[in-house]
DRENDO-1510 file (C-alpha; in Angstrom, 1 decimal, always signed):
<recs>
REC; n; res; u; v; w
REC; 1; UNK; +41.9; +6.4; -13.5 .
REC; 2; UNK; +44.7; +7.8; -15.6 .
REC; 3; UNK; +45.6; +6.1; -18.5 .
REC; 4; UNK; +48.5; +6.2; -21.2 .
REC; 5; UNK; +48.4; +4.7; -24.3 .
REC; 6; UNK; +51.8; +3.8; -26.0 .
REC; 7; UNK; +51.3; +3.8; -29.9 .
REC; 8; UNK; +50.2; +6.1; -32.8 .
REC; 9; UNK; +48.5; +3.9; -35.1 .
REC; 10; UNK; +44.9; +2.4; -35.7 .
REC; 11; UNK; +44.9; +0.2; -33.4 .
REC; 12; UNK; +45.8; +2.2; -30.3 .
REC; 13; UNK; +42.7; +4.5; -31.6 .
REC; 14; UNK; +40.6; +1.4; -31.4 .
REC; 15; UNK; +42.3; +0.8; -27.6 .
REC; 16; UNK; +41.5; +4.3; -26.7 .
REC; 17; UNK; +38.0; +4.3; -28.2 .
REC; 18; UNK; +36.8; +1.3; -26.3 .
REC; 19; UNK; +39.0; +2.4; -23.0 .
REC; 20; UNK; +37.1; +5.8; -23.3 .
REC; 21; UNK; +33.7; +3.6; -22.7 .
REC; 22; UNK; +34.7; +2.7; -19.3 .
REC; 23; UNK; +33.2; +4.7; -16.2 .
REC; 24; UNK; +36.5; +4.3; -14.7 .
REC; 25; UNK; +38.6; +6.5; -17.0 .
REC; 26; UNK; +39.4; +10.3; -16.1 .
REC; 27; UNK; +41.9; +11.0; -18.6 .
REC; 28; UNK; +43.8; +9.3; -21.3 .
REC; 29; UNK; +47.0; +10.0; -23.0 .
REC; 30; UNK; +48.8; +8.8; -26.2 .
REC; 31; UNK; +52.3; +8.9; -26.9 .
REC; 32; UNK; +52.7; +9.6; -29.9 .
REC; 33; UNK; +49.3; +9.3; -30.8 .
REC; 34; UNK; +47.7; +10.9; -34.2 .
REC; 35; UNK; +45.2; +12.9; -35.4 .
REC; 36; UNK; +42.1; +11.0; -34.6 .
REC; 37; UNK; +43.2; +10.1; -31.6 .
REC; 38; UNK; +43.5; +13.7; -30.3 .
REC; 39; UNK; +39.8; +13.9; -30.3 .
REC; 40; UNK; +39.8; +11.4; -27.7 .
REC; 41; UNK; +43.0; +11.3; -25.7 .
REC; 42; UNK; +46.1; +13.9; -24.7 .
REC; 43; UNK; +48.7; +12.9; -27.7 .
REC; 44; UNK; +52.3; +13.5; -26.9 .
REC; 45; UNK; +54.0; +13.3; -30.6 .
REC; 46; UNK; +57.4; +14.1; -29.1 .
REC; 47; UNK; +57.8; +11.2; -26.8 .
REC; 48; UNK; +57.7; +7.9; -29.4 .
REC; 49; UNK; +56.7; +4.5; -28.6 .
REC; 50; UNK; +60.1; +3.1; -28.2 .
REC; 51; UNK; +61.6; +6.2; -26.1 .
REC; 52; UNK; +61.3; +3.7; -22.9 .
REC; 53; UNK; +63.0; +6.2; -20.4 .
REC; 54; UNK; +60.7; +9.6; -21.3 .
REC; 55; UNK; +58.0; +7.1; -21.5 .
REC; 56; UNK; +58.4; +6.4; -17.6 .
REC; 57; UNK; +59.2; +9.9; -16.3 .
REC; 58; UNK; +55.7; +10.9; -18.1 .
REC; 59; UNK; +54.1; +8.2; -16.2 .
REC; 60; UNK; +55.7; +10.0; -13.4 .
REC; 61; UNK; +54.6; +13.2; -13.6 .
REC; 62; UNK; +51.2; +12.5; -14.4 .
REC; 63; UNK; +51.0; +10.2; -11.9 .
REC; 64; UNK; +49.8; +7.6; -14.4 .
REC; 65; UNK; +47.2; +4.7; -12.8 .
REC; 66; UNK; +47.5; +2.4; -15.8 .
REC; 67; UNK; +49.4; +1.9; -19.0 .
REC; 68; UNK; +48.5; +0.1; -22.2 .
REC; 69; UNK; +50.8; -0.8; -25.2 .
REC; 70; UNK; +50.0; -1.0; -28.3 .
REC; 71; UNK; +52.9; -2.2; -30.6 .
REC; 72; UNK; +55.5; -4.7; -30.4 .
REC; 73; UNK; +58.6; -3.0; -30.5 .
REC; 74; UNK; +58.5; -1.6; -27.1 .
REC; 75; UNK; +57.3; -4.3; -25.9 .
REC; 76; UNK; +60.5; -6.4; -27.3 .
REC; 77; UNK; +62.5; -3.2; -26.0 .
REC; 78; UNK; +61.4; -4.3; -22.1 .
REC; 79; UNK; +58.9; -1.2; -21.6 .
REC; 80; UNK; +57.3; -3.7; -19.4 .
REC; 81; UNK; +60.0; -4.4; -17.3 .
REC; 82; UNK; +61.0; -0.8; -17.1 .
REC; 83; UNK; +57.3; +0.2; -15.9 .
REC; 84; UNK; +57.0; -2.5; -13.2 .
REC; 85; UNK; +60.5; -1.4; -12.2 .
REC; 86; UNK; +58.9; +2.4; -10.8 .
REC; 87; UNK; +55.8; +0.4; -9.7 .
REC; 88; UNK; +53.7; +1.0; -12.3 .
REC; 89; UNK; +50.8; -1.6; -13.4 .
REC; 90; UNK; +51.2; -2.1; -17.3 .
REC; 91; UNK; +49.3; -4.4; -19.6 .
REC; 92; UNK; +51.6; -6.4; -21.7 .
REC; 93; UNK; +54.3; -9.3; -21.3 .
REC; 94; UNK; +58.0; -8.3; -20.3 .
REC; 95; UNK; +60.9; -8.3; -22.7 .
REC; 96; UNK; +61.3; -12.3; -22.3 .
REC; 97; UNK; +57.9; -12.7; -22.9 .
REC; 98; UNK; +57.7; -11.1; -25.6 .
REC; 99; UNK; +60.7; -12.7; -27.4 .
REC; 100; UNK; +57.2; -15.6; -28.4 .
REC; 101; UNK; +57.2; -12.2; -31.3 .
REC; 102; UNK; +60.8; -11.1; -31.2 .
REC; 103; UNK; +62.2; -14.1; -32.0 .
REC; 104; UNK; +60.7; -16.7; -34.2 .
REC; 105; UNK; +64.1; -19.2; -33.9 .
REC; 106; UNK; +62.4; -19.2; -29.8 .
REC; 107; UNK; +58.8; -19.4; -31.1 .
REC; 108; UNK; +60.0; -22.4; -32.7 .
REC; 109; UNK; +61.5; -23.8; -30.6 .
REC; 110; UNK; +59.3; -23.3; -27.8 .
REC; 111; UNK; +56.4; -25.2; -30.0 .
REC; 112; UNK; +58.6; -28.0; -30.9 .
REC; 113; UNK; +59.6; -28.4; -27.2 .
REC; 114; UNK; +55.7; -28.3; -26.0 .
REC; 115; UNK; +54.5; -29.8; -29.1 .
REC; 116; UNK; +52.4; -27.0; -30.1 .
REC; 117; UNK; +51.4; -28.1; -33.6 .
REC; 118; UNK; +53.4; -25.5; -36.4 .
REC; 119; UNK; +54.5; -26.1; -39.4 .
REC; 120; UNK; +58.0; -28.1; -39.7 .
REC; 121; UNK; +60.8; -25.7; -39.9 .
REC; 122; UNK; +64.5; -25.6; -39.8 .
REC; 123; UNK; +66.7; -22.6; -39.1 .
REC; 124; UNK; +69.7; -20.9; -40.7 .
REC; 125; UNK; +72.2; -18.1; -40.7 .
REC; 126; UNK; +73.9; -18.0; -43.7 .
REC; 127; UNK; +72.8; -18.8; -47.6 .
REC; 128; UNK; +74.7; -21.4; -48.6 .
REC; 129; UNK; +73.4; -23.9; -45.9 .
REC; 130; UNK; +69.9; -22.5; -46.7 .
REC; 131; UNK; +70.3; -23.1; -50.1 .
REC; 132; UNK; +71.0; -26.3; -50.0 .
REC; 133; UNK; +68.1; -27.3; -47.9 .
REC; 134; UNK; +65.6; -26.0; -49.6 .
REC; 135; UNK; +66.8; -27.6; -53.0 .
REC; 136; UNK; +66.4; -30.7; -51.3 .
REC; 137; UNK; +63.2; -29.9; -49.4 .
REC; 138; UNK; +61.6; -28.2; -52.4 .
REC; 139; UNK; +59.3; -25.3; -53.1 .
REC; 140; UNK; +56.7; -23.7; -51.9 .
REC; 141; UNK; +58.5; -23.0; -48.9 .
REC; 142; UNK; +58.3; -20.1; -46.4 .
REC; 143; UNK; +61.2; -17.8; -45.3 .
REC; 144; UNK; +60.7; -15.8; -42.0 .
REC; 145; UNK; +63.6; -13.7; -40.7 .
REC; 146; UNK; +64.0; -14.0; -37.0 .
REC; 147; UNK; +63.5; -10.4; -35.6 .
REC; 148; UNK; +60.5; -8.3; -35.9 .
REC; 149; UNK; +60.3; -6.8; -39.4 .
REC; 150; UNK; +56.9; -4.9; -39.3 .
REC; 151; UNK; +54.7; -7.9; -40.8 .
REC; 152; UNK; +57.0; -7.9; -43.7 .
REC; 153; UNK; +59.3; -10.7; -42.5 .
REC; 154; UNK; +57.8; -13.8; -43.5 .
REC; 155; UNK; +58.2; -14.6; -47.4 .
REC; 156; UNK; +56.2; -17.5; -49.8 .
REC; 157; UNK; +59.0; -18.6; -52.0 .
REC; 158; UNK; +57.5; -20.4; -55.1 .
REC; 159; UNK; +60.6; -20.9; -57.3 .
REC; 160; UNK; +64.4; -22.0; -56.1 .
REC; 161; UNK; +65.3; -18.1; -57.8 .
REC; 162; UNK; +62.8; -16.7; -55.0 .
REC; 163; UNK; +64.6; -18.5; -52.3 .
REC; 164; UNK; +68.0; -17.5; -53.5 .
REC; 165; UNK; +66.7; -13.6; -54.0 .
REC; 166; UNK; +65.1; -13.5; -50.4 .
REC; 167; UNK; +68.0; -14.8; -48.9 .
REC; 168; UNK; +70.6; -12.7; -50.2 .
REC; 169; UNK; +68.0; -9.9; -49.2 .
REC; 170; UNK; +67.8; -10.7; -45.5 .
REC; 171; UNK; +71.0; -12.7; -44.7 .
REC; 172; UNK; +73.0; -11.0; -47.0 .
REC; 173; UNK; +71.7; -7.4; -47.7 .
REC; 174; UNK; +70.3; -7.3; -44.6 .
REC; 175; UNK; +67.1; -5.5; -45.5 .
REC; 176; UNK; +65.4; -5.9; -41.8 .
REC; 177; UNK; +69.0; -5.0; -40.2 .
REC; 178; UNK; +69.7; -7.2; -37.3 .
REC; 179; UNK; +66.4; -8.8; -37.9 .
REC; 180; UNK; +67.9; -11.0; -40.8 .
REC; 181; UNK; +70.5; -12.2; -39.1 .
REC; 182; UNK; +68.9; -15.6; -38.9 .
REC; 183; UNK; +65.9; -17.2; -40.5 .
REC; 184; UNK; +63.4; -19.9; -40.3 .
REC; 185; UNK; +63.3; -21.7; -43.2 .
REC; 186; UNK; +59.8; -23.0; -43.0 .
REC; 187; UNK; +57.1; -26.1; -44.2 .
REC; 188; UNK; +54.5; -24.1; -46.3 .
REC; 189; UNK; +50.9; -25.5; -45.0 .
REC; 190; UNK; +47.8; -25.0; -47.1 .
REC; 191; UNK; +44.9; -23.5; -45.3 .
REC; 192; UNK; +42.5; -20.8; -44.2 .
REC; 193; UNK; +44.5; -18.9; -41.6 .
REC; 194; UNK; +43.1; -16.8; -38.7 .
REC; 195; UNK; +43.8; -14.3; -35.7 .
REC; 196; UNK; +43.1; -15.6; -32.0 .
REC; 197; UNK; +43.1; -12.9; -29.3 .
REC; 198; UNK; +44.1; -14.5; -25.7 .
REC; 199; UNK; +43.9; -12.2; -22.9 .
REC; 200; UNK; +46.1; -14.0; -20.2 .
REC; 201; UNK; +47.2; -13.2; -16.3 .
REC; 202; UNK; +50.1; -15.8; -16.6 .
REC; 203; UNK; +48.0; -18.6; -15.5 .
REC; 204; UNK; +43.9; -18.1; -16.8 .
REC; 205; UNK; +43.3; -16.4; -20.3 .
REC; 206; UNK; +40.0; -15.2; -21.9 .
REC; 207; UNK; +39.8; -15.5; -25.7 .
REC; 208; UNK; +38.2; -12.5; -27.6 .
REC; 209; UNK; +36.2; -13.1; -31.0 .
REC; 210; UNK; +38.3; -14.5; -33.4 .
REC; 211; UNK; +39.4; -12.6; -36.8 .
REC; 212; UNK; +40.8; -13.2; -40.1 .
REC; 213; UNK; +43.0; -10.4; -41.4 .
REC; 214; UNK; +43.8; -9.6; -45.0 .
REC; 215; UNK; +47.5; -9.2; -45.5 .
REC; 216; UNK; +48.3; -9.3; -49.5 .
REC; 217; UNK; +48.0; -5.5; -50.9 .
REC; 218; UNK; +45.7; -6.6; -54.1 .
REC; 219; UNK; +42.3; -8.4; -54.0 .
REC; 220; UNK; +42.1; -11.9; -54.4 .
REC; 221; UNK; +45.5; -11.9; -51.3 .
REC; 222; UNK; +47.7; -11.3; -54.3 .
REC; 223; UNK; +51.1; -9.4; -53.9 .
REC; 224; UNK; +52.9; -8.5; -51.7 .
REC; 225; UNK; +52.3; -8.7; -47.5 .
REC; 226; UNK; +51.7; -5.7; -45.7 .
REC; 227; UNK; +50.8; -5.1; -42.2 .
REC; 228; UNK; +46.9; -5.7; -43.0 .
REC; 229; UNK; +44.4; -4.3; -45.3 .
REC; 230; UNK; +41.4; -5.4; -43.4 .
REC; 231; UNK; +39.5; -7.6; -41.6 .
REC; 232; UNK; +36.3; -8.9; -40.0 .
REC; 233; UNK; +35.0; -10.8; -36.9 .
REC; 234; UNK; +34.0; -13.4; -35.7 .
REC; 235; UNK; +35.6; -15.7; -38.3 .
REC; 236; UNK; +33.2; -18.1; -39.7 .
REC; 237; UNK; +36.0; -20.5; -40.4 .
REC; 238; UNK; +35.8; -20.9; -36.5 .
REC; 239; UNK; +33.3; -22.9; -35.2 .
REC; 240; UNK; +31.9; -24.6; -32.2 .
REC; 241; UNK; +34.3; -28.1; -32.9 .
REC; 242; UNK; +37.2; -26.1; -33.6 .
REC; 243; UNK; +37.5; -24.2; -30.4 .
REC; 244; UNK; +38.1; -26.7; -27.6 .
REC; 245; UNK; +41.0; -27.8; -30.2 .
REC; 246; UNK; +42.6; -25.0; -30.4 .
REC; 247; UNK; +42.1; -23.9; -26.4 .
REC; 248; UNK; +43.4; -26.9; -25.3 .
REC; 249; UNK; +46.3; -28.0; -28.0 .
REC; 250; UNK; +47.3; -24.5; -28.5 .
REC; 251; UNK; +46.5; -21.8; -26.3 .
REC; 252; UNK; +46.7; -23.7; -23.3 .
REC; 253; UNK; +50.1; -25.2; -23.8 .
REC; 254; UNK; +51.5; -21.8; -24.9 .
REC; 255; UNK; +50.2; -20.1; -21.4 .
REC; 256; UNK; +51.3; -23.3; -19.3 .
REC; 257; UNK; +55.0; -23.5; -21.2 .
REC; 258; UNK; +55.8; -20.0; -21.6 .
REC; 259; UNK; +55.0; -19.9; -17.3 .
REC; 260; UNK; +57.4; -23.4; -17.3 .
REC; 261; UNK; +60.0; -21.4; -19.0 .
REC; 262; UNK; +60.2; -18.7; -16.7 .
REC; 263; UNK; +58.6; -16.3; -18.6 .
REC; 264; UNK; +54.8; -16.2; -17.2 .
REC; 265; UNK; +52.5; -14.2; -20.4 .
REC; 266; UNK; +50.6; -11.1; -18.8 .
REC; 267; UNK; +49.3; -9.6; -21.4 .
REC; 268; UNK; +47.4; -10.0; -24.9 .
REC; 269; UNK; +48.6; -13.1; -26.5 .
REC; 270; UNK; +47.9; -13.4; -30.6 .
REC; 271; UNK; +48.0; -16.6; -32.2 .
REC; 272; UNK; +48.1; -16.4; -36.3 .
REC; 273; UNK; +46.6; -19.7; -37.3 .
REC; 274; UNK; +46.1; -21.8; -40.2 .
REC; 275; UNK; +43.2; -24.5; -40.6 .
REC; 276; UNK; +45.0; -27.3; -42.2 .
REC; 277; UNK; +43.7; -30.8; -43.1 .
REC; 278; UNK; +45.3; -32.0; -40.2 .
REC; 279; UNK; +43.7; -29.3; -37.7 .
REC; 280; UNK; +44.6; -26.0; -36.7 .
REC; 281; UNK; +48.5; -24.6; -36.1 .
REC; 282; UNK; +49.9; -22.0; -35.0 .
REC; 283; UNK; +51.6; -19.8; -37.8 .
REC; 284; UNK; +53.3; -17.6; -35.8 .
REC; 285; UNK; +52.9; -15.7; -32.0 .
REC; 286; UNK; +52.4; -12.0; -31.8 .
REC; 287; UNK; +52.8; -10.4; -28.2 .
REC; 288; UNK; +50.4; -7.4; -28.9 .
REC; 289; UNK; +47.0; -6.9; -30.2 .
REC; 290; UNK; +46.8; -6.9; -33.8 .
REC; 291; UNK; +46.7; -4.5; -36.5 .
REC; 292; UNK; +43.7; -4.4; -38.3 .
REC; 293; UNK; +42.2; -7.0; -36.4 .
REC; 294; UNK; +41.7; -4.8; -33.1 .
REC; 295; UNK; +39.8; -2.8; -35.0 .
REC; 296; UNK; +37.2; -5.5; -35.6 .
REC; 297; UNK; +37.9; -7.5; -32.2 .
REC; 298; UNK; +37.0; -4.4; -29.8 .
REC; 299; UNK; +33.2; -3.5; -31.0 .
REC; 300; UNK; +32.4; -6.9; -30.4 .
REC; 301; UNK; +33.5; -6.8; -26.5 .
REC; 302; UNK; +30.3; -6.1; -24.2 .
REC; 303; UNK; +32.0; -5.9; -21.0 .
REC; 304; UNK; +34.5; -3.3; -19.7 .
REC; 305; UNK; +37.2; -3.5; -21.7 .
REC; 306; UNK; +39.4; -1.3; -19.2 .
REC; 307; UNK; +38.5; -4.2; -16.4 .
REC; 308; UNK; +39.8; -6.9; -18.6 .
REC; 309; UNK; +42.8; -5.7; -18.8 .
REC; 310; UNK; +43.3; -5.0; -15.2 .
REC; 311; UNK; +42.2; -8.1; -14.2 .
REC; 312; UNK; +45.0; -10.2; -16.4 .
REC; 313; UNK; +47.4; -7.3; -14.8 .
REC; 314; UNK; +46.4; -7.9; -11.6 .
REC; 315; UNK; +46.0; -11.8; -11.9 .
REC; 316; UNK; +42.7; -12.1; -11.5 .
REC; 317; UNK; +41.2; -13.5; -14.7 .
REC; 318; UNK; +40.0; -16.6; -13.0 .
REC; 319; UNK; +37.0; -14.3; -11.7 .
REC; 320; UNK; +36.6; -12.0; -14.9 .
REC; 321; UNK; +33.2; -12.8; -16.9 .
REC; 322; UNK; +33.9; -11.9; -19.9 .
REC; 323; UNK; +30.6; -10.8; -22.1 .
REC; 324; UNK; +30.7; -10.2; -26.2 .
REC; 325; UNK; +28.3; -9.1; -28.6 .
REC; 326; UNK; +26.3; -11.1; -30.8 .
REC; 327; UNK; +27.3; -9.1; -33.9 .
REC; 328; UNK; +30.2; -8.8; -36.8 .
REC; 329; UNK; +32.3; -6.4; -37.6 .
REC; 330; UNK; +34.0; -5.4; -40.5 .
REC; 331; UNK; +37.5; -3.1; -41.5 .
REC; 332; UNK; +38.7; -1.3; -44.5 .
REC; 333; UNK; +42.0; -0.2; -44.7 .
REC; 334; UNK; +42.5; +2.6; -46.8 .
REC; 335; UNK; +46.4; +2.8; -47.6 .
REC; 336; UNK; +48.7; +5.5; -49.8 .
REC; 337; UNK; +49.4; +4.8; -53.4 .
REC; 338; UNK; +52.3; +2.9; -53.3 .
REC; 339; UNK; +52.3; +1.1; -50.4 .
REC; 340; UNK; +53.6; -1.2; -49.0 .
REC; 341; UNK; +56.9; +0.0; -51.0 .
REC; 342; UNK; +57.4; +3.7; -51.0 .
REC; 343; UNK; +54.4; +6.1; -50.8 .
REC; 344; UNK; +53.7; +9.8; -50.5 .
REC; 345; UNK; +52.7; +11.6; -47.4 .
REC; 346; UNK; +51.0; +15.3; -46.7 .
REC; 347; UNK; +48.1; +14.3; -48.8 .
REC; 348; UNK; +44.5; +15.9; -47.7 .
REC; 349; UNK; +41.8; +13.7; -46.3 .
REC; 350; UNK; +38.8; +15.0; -47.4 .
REC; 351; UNK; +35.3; +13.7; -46.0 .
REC; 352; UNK; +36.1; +12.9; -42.2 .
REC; 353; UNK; +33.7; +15.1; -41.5 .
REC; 354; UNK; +30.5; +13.3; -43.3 .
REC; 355; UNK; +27.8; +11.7; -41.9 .
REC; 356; UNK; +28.5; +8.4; -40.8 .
REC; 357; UNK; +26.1; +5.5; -39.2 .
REC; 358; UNK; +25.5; +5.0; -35.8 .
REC; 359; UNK; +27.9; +1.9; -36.2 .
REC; 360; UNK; +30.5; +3.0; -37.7 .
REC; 361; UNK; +34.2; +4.5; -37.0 .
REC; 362; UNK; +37.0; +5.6; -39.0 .
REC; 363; UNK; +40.1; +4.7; -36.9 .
REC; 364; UNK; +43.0; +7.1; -37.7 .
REC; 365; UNK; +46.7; +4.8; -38.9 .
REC; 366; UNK; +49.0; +7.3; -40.3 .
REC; 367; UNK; +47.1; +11.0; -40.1 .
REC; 368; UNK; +48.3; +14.1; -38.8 .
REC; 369; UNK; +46.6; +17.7; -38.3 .
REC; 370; UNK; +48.3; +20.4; -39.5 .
REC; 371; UNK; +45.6; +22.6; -38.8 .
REC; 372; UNK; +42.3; +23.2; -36.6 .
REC; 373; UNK; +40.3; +22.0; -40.3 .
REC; 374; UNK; +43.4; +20.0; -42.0 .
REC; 375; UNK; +44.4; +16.3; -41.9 .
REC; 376; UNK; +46.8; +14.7; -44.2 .
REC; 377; UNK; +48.2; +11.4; -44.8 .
REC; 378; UNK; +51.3; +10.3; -42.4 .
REC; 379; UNK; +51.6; +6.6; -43.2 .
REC; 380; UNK; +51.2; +4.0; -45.5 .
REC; 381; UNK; +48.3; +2.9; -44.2 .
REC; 382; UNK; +46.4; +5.9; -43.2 .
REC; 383; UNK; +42.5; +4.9; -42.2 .
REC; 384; UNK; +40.4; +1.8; -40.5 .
REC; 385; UNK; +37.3; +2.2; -41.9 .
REC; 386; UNK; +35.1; -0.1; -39.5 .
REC; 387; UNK; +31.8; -1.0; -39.1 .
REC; 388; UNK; +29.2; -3.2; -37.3 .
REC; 389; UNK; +25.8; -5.0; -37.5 .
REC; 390; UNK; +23.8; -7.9; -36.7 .
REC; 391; UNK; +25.5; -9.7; -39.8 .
REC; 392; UNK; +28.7; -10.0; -41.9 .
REC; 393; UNK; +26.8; -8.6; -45.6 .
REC; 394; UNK; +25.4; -5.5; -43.8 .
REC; 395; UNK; +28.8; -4.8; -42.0 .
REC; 396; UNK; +30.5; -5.8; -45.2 .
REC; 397; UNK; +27.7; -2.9; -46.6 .
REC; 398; UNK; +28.2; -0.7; -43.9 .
REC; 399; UNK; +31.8; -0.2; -44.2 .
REC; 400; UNK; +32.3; +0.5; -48.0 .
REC; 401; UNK; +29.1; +2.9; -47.9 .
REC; 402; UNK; +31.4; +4.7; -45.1 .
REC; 403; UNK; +34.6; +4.4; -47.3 .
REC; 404; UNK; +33.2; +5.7; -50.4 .
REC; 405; UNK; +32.4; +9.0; -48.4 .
REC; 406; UNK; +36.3; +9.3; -47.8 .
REC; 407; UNK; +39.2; +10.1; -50.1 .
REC; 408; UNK; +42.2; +11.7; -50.6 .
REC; 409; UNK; +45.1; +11.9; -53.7 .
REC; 410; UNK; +46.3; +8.4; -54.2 .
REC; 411; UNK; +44.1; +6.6; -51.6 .
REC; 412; UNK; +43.8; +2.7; -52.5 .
REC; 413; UNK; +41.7; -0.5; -50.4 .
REC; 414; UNK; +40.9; -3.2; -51.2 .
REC; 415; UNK; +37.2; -4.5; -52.6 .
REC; 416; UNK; +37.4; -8.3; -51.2 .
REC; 417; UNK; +37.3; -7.6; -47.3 .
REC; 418; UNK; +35.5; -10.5; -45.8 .
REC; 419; UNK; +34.5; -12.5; -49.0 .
REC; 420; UNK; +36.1; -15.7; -47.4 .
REC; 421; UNK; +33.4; -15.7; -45.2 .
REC; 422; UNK; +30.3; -14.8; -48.3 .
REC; 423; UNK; +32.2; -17.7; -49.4 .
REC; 424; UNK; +31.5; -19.5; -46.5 .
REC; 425; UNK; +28.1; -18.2; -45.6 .
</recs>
C-alpha cells in the first residue's frame, strides 16, 4: 500500500514509524513532513497540512491507497470530506465530526445533551456578561476560547484581574483570531487528569493505553500551557475499576451521540480527562491523536498498527483484536529557549547521531536539514525523546540517558516527566 501522511511534527514521525512496521506498506509520504521524518518517508515541504486541494491532486497522482492525518486543523478544514469526495479511504472524522475539537461551545453542549459528565460551564461572547458571571461564580475558574488555538486556548484564572486580562485578550484583542470569538467560561475541577486514545469505526471503538501528558512549560506543571512537554504510558492513575467507568459513561455515549447527531466518529477519538472525587470527566475532546502522547501510545501497540486503522475506516472494528505490550513508555520533549512565547530557530542539533538503546527514538517536532550532515531547530518544540522498558523508572532512566546525549543552543525539558506516577508507584 501507498500511504500519505498529513503533518510535520512529532507525532506524525511517531505515525510513520509505527506504519513503517507493517508488511503491508510500500511507500510512505509526508506532507510537509521534517527532518527525521525524511529518513523514513517521501516529505513534501511545499504542500502544507491545511493546503486541502494540492493535498488531493497528490493523492491523485500517486495513486495514494491510504491517507492518515495527523493534526487538527485539516481535519476542522474537511480534508476528510474532500478525500472521500475523489474516493479515497482516509483515517480521521469529517469536518462535523470534528467540530467535538473545533468547537468547544458544541463539545459542551453535546455532553450536557448526553450527560457526558464535564465540568459545569456557561458560555459567552462579549466581556461584560462574562464579567459578571464569574464575579458571582468566583475564582478558580477556567476560560477556553471556542476555536482551536494550538493547546493554548484554555486558561486557569486564579484572581478576578486574570479573568478580566484573559478576556480582553481573546474576546477583545482577539489573540486566537476568530477563535476567540466566543468562550466557555468553565467550573475548575480538581484532579489528576489523563489522555484516552479511542480508535472508533462510527459504531465499535478500541481504546489504546492510556497517557498522562505534561502541559505547563516548568517542572512541578508550573507556567504557562504549551502543546506538551512529555509524557508516559500506561497511566497508573488508570486502573482496572476505573475503566468500565469511563467506557461505558464516557466513551460509549460520545460514539453512540455523536452517530445520533448525524455525525458518525471514524477516526481517533481523544478524551482529556480529569479523575475527580466524583469520578472521571471529560475535560475536553480532541479529534486527532495527541501530541506528545502518540509518542508514548504507539510503542506500546503489538498489533499492526496500519490494520487498525483500516479496520475503523472500513468499519470493521467489531472483528479487529487489538494486542498491546506489556511495557511503559516514556517522552521528553526538548523545546527552544523561549518557548511557548517567542523562540529562536536555525539552531544546530548536535548528537542525533549517538548511540542510542535498542528502545529508544528521538521523534523529530520542529527540525529541518539544511544539509546532507546539518539539522537545526524549526519549532518550538523541536525533539521527542522516547523510550521503553518493562517498567516506568527504567523508561523514566532510559529517556534522560538518551536526552543528555542531545543538545543544541538554548535547548530546555523538563526534569519531572512521569513523577506523578513514582508518586504513585
Amino acid at each position: 500500500m501507498k500511504i500519505l501522511v498529513v503533518g510535520g511534527g512529532g507525532r506524525e514521525h511517531a505515525l510513520i514509524w509505527k506504519i513503517c512496521q507493517s508488511s503491508q506498506v510500500t511507500a510512505v509520504y509526508c506532507c510537509p513532513g521534517n527532518a527525521g521524518i525524511e529518513s523514513l518517508a517521501s516529505c513534501l515541504p511545499t504542500i502544507g497540512a491545511t493546503d486541502i486541494q494540492k493535498l488531493v491532486d497528490f493523492a491523485n497522482s500517486k495513486k495514494i491507497d491510504f491517507t492518515i492525518v495527523g493534526p487538527e486543523a485539516p481535519l476542522a478544514q474537511g480534508i476528510t470530506d474532500a478525500f472521500e469526495a475523489q474516493g479515497f479511504k482516509i483515517f480521521g472524522p469529517t469536518q462535523k465530526a470534528a467540530e467535538i475539537e473545533s468547537s468547544k461551545v458544541f463539545a459542551k453542549y453535546f455532553m450536557s445533551k448526553y450527560q457526558i459528565p464535564t465540568a459545569g460551564y456557561e458560555v459567552f461572547d462579549n466581556k461584560k456578561s462574562a464579567l459578571k458571571f464569574v464575579r458571582s461564580a468566583g475564582v478558580p475558574i477556567v476560560i477556553k476560547a471556542d476555536g482551536l488555538a494550538a493547546g493554548k486556548g484554555a486558561i486557569i484564572c486564579n484572581s478576578l484581574d486574570e479573568v478580566e486580562q484573559t478576556l480582553e485578550q481573546i474576546l477583545v484583542e482577539r489573540i486566537f483570531g476568530d477563535a476567540g470569538q466566543k468562550v466557555v467560561v468553565e467550573e475548575f475541577l480538581t484532579g489528576e487528569e489523563v489522555s484516552i486514545f479511542a480508535v472508533s469505526d462510527g459504531a465499535t471503538f478500541r481504546v489504546l493505553a492510556p497517557s498522562q501528558d505534561h502541559k505547563a512549560i516548568f517542572d512541578g506543571d508550573q507556567g504557562p500551557n504549551t502543546g506538551g512537554m512529555g509524557a508516559y504510558a500506561p497511566a497508573v492513575a488508570i486502573d482496572a475499576e476505573l475503566w468500565p467507568i469511563i467506557s461505558d459513561t464516557l466513551l460509549k455515549p460520545t460514539i453512540e451521540g455523536m452517530a445520533l447527531e448525524d455525525r458518525p466518529y471514524r477516526g481517533l477519538l481523544y478524551a482529556g480527562l480529569i479523575l475527580t472525587a466524583d469520578g472521571p470527566k471529560v475535560l475536553e475532546y480532541n479529534c486527532r491523536f495527541g501530541d506528545p502522547e502518540t509518542q508514548v501510545v504507539v510503542p506500546l501497540i503489538k498489533s499492526d498498527f496500519l490494520e487498525l486503522l483500516l479496520a475503523a475506516c472500513e468499519g470493521t472494528l467489531d472483528r479487529y483484536d487489538y494486542e498491546a505490550y506489556q511495557r511503559a513508555a516514556v517522552c521528553v520533549v526538548m523545546a527552544a529557549s523561549g518557548y511557548p512565547g517567542k523562540y529562536e530557530k536555525s539552531q544546530v542539533i548536535l548528537g542525533l547521531d549517538r548511540q542510542f538503546d535498542d528502545n529508544t527514538y528521538v521523534f523529530h517536532a520542529g527540525t529541518k536539514k539544511v544539509d546532507a550532515n546539518k539539522i537545526v531547530t524549526n519549532g518550538g518544540r523541536v525533539l521527542g525523546v522516547s523510550a521503553w522498558a518493562p517498567t516506568i523508572p527504567e523508561a523514566i532512566k532510559q529517556a534522560y540517558s538518551a536526552v543528555g546525549k542531545i543538545t543544541f543552543n538554548g535547548a530546555y525539558y523538563r526534569k519531572d516527566i512521569a513523577q506523578k506516577a513514582l508518586d504513585r508507584i
